[in-house]
C-alpha positions as CSV (number, residue, x, y, z in Angstrom):
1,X,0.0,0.0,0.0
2,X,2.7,2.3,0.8
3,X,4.8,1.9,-2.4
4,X,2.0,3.0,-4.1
5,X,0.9,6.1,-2.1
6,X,4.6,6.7,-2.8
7,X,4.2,6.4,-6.5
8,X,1.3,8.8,-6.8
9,X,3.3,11.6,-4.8
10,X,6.4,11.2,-7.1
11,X,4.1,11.5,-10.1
12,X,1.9,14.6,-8.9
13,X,4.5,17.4,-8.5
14,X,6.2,15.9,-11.7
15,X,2.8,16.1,-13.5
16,X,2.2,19.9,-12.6
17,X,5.4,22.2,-12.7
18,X,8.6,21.5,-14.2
19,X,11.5,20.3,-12.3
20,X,14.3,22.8,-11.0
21,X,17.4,23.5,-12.9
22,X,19.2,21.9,-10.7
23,X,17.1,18.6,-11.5
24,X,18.6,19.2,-15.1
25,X,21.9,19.7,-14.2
26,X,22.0,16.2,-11.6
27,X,20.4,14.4,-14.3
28,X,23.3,15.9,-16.6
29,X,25.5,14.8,-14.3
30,X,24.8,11.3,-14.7
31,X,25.2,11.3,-18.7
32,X,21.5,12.1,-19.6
33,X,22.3,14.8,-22.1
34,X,19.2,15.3,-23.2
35,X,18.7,17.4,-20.1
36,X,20.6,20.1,-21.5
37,X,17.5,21.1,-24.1
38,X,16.0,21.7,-20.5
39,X,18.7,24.2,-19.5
40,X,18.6,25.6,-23.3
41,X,15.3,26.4,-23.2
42,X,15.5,28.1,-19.4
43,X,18.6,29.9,-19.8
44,X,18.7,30.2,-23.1
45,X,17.3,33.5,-23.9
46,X,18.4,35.1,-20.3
47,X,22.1,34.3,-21.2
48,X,21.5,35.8,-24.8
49,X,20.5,39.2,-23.2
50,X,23.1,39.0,-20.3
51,X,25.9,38.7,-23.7
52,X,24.1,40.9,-25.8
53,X,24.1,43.8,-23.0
54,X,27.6,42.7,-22.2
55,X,28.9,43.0,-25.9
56,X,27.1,46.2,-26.0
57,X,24.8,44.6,-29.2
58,X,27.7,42.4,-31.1
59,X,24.7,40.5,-32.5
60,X,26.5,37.9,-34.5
61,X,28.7,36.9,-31.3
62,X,26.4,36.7,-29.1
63,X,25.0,34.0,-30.4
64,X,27.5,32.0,-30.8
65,X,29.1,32.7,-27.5
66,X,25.3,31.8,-26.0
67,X,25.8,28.6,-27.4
68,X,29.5,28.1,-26.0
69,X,28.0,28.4,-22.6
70,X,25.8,25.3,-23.1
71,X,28.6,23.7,-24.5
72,X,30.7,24.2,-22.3
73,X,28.4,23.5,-19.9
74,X,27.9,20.1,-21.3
75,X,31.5,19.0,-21.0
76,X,32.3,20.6,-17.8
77,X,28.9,19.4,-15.9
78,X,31.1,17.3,-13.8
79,X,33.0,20.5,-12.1
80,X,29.2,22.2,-11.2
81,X,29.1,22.1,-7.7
82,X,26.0,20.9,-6.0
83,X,23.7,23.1,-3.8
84,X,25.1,26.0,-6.3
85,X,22.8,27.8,-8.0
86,X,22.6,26.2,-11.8
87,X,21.9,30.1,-12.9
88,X,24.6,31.6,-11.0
89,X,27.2,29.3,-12.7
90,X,25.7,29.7,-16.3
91,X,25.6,33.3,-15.9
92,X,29.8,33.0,-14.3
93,X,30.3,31.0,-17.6
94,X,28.9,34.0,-20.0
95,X,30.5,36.4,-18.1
96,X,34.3,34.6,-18.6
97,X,33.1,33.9,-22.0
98,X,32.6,37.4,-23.1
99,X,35.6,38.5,-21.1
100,X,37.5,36.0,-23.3
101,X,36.0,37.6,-26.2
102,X,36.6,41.0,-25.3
103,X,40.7,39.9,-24.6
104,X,40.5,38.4,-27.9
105,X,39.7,41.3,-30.0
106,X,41.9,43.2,-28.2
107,X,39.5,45.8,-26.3
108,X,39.6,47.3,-23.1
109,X,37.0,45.0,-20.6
110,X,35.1,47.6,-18.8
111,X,34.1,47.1,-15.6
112,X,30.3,45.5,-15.3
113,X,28.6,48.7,-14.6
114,X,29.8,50.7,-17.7
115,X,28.1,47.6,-20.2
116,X,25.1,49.3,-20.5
117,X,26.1,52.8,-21.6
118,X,26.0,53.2,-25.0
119,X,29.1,53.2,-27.7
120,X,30.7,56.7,-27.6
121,X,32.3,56.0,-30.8
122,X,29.3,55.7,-34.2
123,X,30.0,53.3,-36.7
124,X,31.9,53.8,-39.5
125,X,30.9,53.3,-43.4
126,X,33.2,50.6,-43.3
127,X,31.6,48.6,-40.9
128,X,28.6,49.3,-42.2
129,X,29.4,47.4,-45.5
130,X,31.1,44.6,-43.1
131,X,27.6,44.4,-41.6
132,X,25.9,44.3,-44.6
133,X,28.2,41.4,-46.0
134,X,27.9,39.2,-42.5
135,X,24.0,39.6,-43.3
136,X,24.1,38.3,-47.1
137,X,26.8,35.5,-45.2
138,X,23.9,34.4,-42.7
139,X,21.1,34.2,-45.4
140,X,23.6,32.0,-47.9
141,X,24.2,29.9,-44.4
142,X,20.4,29.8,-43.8
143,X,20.0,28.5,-47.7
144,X,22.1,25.9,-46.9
145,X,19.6,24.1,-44.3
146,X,17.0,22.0,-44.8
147,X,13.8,23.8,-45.1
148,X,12.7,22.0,-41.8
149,X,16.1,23.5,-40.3
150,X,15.2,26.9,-41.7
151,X,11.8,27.2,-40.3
152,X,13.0,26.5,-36.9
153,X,15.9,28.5,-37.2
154,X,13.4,31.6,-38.2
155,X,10.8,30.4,-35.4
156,X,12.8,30.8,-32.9
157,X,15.6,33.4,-33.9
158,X,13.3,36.2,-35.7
159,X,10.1,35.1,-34.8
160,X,10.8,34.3,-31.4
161,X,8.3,31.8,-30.9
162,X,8.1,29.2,-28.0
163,X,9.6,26.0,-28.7
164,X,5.9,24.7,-27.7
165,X,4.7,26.7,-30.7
166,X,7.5,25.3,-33.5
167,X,6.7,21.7,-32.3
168,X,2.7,22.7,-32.5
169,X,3.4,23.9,-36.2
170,X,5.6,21.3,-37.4
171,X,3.6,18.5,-36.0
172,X,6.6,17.2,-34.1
173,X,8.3,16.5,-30.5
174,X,9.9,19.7,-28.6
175,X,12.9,17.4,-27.9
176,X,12.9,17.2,-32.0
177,X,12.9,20.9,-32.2
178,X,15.0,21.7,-29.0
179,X,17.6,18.9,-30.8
180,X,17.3,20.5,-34.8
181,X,17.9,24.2,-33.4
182,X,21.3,23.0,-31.8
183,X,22.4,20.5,-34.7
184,X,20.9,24.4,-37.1
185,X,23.2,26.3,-35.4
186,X,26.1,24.0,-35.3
187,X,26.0,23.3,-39.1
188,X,25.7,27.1,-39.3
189,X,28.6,28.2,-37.8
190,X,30.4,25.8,-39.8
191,X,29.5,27.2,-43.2
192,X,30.1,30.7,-41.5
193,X,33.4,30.1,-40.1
194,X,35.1,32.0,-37.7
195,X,33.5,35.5,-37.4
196,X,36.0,38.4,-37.4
């Protein structure tokens, strides 16, 4: 009688809410990688405006250095420390990660609370014409995936729909979307190459 009242408890909670982040990372942790789609679609879009506001608007990096955290995240699971917030260390991740950027390119890392203020120095023509060739450079990249790649891709990227949605309008699993989006972006950056 009692492993049954158990049963019905596990499965209640389960049922109604999500599990923690934490859950994820645990389950992570013990070589379950499909719980990193879980953290994707929590952190996902946090991290991307945490970078973005960071980079002060380098839009074509901060993708990429979005999905560096997850990777990274995936390979180092093992060092997360438990009773840690799984946000805090994300968010230590993306920091080092645009730091590393910053370093790279040779600029000056301001301190965290001049991010926000705006670029005193406007673009130049030049970089204006660099823009507008990364942007024919994406839509030749985009080309190059599957039409079922592409519409993801655009779901979630421009439109900015749920992944709910996408799977809704597809007709397929979340998982199936949550999984194309990563294998999208990864075939992406490969046709892109490294971005100056």
């Amino acid at each position: 009688m009692s492993p049954a009242l158990s049963i019905s408890t596990d499965c209640g909670p389960a049922s109604r809410e999500e599990p923690s982040p934490e859950y994820w990372m645990a389950q992570l942790k013990q070589g379950r990688e499909e719980a990193l789609a879980h953290l994707m679609t929590r952190f996902e879009r946090p991290l991307f405006a945490f970078l973005h506001r960071r980079l002060q608007g380098e839009a074509g990096v901060v993708q990429e250095l979005t999905q560096e955290v997850f990777l990274k995240c995936l390979r180092h699971c093992q060092r997360f420390e438990e009773g840690r917030p799984v946000a805090a260390w994300l968010f230590t991740l993306a920091a080092n990660a645009a730091t590393d950027h910053l370093r790279r390119r040779g600029r000056e890392v301001s301190p965290p609370e001049t991010f926000d203020a705006p670029d005193p120095h406007p673009s130049s023509p030049w970089e204006s014409v660099d823009q507008s060739r990364r942007i024919q450079a994406l839509r030749g990249a985009l080309e190059g995936l599957t039409p079922r790649q592409r519409a993801m891709v655009l779901g979630y990227y421009v439109q900015e729909h749920p992944v709910k949605r996408i799977a809704q309008d597809l007709g397929c699993a979340e998982g199936t979307v949550k999984a194309t989006l990563f294998q999208s972006l990864q075939k992406l950056r490969k046709t892109l190459g490294p971005q100056p």
